[in-house]
ZAMARGU-4260 file (C-alpha; in steps of 0.2 Angstrom, whole numbers, plus 5000, padded with zeros to 4 digits):
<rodrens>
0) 5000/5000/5000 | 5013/5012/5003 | 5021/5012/4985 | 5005/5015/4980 | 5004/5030/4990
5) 5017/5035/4982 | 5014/5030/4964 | 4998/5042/4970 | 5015/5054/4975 | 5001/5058/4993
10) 5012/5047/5003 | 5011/5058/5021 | 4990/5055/5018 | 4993/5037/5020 | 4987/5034/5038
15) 4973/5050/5037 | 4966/5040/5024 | 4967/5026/5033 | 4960/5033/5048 | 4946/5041/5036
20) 4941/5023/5030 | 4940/5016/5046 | 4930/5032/5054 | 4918/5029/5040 | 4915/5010/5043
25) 4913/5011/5059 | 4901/5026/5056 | 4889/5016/5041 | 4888/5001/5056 | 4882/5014/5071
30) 4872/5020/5058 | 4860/5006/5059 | 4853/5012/5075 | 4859/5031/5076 | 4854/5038/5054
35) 4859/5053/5055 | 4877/5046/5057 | 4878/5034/5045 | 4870/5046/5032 | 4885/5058/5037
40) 4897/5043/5037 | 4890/5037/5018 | 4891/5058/5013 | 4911/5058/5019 | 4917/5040/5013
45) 4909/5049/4997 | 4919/5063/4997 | 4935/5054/4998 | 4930/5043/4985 | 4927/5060/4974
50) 4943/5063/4978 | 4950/5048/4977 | 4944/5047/4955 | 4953/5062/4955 | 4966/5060/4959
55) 4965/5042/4949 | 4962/5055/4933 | 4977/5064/4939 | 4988/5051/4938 | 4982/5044/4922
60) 4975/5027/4927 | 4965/5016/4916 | 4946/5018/4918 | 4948/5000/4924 | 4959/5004/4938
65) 4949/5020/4942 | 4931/5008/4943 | 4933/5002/4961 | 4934/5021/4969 | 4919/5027/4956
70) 4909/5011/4962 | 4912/5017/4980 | 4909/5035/4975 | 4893/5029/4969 | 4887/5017/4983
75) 4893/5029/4996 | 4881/5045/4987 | 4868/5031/4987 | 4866/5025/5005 | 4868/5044/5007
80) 4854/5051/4997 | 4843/5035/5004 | 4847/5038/5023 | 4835/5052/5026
</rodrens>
């Protein structure tokens, strides 16, 4: 994972992102009982899979390599939008 931090040359984001992800995870399960939280958690783990395609298009991956972080990008905006 770390050379592909820097292949994304964001190698000191490495453990925010980290953190990030699991934050968000843990935030979608507490969202089961508590909504308003995991519609929150959904709406950030999207926002870092927005910027994760950018920077995906930035690099000049394939649209193949750049699927998995749209796929997320969508599902994330989804459970968002349909958490209300």
């Amino acid at each position: 994972m770390q050379q592909e931090y820097a292949r994304y040359k964001l190698p000191q984001f490495r453990k925010l992102v980290g953190t990030l992800q699991l934050l968000g995870a843990a935030g979608l399960l507490v969202g089961f009982k508590v909504h308003w939280l995991g519609q929150a958690a959904a709406g950030g783990l999207a926002l870092l899979m927005l910027l994760a395609v950018g920077v995906r298009i930035k690099i000049k991956d394939s649209p193949l390599q750049t699927l998995p972080a749209f796929a997320y990008l969508m599902l994330n905006a989804y459970l968002c939008g349909a958490a209300y």
